[in-house]
N, C-alpha and C positions, 0 to 999 in steps of 0.2 A: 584791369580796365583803366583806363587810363582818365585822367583826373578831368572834368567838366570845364571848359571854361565860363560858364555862364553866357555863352552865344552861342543861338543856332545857326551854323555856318552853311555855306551854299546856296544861300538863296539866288534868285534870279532878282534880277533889276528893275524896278518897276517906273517906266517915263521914263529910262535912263540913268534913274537917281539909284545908288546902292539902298539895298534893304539890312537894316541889322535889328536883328531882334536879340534881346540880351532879357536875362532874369534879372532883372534892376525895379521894379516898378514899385517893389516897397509893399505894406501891407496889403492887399487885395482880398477879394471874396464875388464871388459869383452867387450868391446867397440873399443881397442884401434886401430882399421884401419879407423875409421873413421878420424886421422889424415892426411893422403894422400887427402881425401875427401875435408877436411877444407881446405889446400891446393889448390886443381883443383879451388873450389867456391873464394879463394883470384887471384889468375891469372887469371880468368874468367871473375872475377866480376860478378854473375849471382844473388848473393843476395843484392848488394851493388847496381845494376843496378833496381832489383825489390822495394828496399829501396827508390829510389828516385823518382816513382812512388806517394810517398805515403805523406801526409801531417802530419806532424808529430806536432800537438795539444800540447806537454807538455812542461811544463816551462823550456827549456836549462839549467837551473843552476843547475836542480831539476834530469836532465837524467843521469840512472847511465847506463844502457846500451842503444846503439845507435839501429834503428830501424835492419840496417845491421845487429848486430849480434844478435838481438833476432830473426831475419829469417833466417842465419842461421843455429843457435841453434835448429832453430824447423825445419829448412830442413836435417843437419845430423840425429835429431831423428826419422826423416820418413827414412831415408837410412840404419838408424840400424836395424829399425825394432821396433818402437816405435811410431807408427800415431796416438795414442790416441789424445783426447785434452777434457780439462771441458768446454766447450762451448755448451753443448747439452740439455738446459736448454726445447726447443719445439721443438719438429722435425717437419723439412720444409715438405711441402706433395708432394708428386711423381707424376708425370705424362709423359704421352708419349708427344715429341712438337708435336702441329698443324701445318699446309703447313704454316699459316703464319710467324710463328718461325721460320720454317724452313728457311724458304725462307730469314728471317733478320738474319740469321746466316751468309747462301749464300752471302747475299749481302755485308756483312761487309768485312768477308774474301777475297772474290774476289776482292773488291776492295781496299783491302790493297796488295794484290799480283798483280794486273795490277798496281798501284804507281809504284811500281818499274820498274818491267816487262810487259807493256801496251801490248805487241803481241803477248805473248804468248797463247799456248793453255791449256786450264784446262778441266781435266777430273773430275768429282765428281760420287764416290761410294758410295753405302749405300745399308742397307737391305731394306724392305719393309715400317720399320718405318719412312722412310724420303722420299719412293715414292709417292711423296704431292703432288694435281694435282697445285696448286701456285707453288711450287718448281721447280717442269720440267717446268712450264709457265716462270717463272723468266729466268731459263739455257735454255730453247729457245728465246727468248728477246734477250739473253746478250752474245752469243757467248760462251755458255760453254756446254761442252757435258756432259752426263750424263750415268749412267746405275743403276739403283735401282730395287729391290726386287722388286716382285709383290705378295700379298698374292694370292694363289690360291681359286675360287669359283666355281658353278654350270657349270656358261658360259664358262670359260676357258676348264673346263676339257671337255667339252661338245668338244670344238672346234680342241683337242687334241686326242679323245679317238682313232681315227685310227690309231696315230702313237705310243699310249700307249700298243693298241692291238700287232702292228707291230713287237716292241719290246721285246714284252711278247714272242711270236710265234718266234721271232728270239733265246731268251734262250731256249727256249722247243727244238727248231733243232739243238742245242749246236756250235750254235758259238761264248758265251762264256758264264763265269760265271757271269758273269755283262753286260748286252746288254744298249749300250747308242741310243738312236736318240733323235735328236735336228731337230727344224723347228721354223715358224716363220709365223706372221700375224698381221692384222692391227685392232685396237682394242679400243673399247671407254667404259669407266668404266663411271659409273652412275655420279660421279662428275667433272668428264672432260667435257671440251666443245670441244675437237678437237680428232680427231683419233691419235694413236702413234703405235709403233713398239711394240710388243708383243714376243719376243723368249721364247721358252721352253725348256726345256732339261728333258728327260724321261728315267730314269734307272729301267731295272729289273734284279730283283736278287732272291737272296731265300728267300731272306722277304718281296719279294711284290715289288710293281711298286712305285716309287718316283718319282713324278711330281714337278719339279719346273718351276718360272715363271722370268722374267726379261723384263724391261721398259729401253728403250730407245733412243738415238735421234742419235747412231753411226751407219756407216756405217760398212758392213765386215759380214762373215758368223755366223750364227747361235753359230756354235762351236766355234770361235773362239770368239766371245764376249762372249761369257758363260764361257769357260776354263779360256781363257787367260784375258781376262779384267775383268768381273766381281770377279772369285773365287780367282784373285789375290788379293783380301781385304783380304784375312786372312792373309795374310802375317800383313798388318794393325791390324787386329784384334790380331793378336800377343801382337802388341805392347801397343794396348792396355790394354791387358788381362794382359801384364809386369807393366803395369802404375797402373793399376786397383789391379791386384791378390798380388803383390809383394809390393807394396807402398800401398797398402787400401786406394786410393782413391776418393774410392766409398762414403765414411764416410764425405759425405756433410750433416751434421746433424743441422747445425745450422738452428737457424729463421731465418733469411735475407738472403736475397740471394748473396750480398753482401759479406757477409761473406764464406759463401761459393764459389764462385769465388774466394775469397784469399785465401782459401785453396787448392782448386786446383793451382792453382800457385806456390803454398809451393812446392806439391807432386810432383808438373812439374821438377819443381828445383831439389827435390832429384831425379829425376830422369834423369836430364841433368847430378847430378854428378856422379851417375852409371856408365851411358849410357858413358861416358868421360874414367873413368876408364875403362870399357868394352875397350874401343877403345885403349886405351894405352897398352896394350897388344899385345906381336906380334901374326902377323896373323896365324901362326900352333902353337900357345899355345892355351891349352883347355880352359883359360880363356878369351880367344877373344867369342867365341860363348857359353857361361854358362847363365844361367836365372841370374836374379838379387838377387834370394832369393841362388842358388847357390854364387854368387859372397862375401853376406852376411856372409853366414853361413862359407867360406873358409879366406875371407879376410879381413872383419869389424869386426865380433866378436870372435877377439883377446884377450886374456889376458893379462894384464901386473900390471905392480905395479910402483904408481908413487911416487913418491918423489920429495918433494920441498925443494929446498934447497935456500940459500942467493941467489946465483947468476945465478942459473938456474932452469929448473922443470927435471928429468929425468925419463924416463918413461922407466920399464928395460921386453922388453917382455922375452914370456920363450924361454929357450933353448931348448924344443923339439916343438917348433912350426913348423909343417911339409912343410909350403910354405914359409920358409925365404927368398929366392932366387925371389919369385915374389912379395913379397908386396916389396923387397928392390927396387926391379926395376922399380913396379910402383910409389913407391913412387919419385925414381929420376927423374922419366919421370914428375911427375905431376907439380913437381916447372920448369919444363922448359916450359911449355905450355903456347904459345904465349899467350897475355893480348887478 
């Protein structure tokens, strides 16, 4: 291969004038919003608080960086948009939990949330994957209500078809383009020992009739646990699809499981420091409400060019960065954010 000059050659002319582009420009970084970031996580303390967490095995005299900043070093590079990591030597194998995971999931959480809060009421959502007959057995035991997916089968739909019919025959007489009914029964699936509350909700449209199902232990009408309590997990499932789609981390590859927990942790953290900037933002600027990979692409990957000098580092962004006005502001807001 034959040795680089440092210019990309061939360009074409622009106005006339020759184009030279050369790798000259000196330190650079397409990165540089992540300092507000670094910022929010030192007033926070969110990686210094996860550091201490941690047993830190190597010889003190020997550490050149501390646990704090290798976390988070590797929690601004999830926030840039950098989740990679070489740790992916085996991949761990996937599975759905069983009612009893489920259920020591349940138990943990809950009772780190009654320590505090002992009277409170808890509500738990889930799809169908966490409708575990242990699960609802544990949230009836223990004072927690519940509402979970039900996968639909033979028996249900069998138990539903009048109000499927109902429905059908209500779009054919045009009362509307979407006909909903909801109803409700009591219901024992092959692994339960006790009967439970069964709602359904049955839409038809021009693509056919959608039958869903729902589990459990709340009082209140059909519709309204279906609407309003159940389908309000997407509001959840948002946030996690912002945890998941935006921060990749999904990208639990390691062997251990172990390891994988502290990775999620990491991605938790970039996304407590998001989620942080999100909020510093007044509430009618359109960066209060942007996705993260929005927030990213407007305000973390910035240009600048840094320079170190004797007594300082200066870091000079450009002069046509089109949101100067917002990263200055949240940058001010971030060093005041109480500890």
């Amino acid at each position: 291969m034959a040795e680089s000059t440092g210019v990309l050659p061939g360009l074409s002319p622009v106005a006339g004038k020759p184009v030279i582009a050369a790798f000259d420009g000196g330190r650079l970084t397409s990165d540089a919003g992540v300092l507000p970031l670094a910022e929010i996580d030192r007033q926070l303390g969110i990686c210094e608080r996860l550091a201490g967490c941690i047993e830190d095995p190597r010889a003190p005299e020997r550490v050149r960086h501390t646990l704090a900043e290798m976390i988070r070093f590797r929690a601004l590079l999830i926030a840039a948009g950098y989740p990679d990591a070489n740790d992916c030597d085996t991949l761990r194998p996937g599975k759905t939990p069983d009612g009893t995971e489920v259920a020591l999931v349940l138990r943990h959480v809950v009772r780190a949330i009654r320590a505090r809060w002992p009277r409170v009421d808890i509500l738990v959502r889930g799809d169908s994957h966490y409708g575990r007959h242990e699960a609802m057995s544990w949230c009836e035991r223990n004072r927690v209500g519940y509402v979970f997916g039900l996968g639909g089968n033979t028996v249900l739909l069998r138990r539903v078809a009048d109000l499927a019919e109902d429905a059908a025959m209500g779009r054919l007489a045009g009362e509307a383009d979407k006909v909903r009914r909801f109803g409700e029964f009591r219901y024992t699936a092959r692994t339960w020992k006790v009967e439970r509350r069964v709602v359904t909700r049955i839409e038809a449209s021009a693509q056919g009739t959608d039958t869903r199902f729902i589990v459990t232990n709340l009082a209140g009408t059909p519709k309204a646990l279906y609407e309003t309590i159940y389908c309000a997990r997407g509001q959840m499932e948002n946030l996690i699809k912002a945890h998941k789609l935006h921060l990749a981390s999904d990208r639990t590859s390691c062997s251990k499981p172990t390891a994988n927990q502290f990775r999620l942790l990491i991605h938790t953290a970039a996304y407590w420091l998001l989620h942080t900037v999100r909020g510093l933002a007044p509430k009618a600027s359109f960066w209060r409400d942007a996705q993260f990979d929005t927030l990213r692409l407007g305000l973390i990957k910035v240009a600048a060019r840094v320079t170190e000098m004797v007594t300082r580092v200066k870091v000079s962004l450009s002069s046509s960065f089109p949101y100067q006005e917002s990263l200055a502001m949240l940058a001010a807001r971030a060093v005041k954010l109480p500890p």
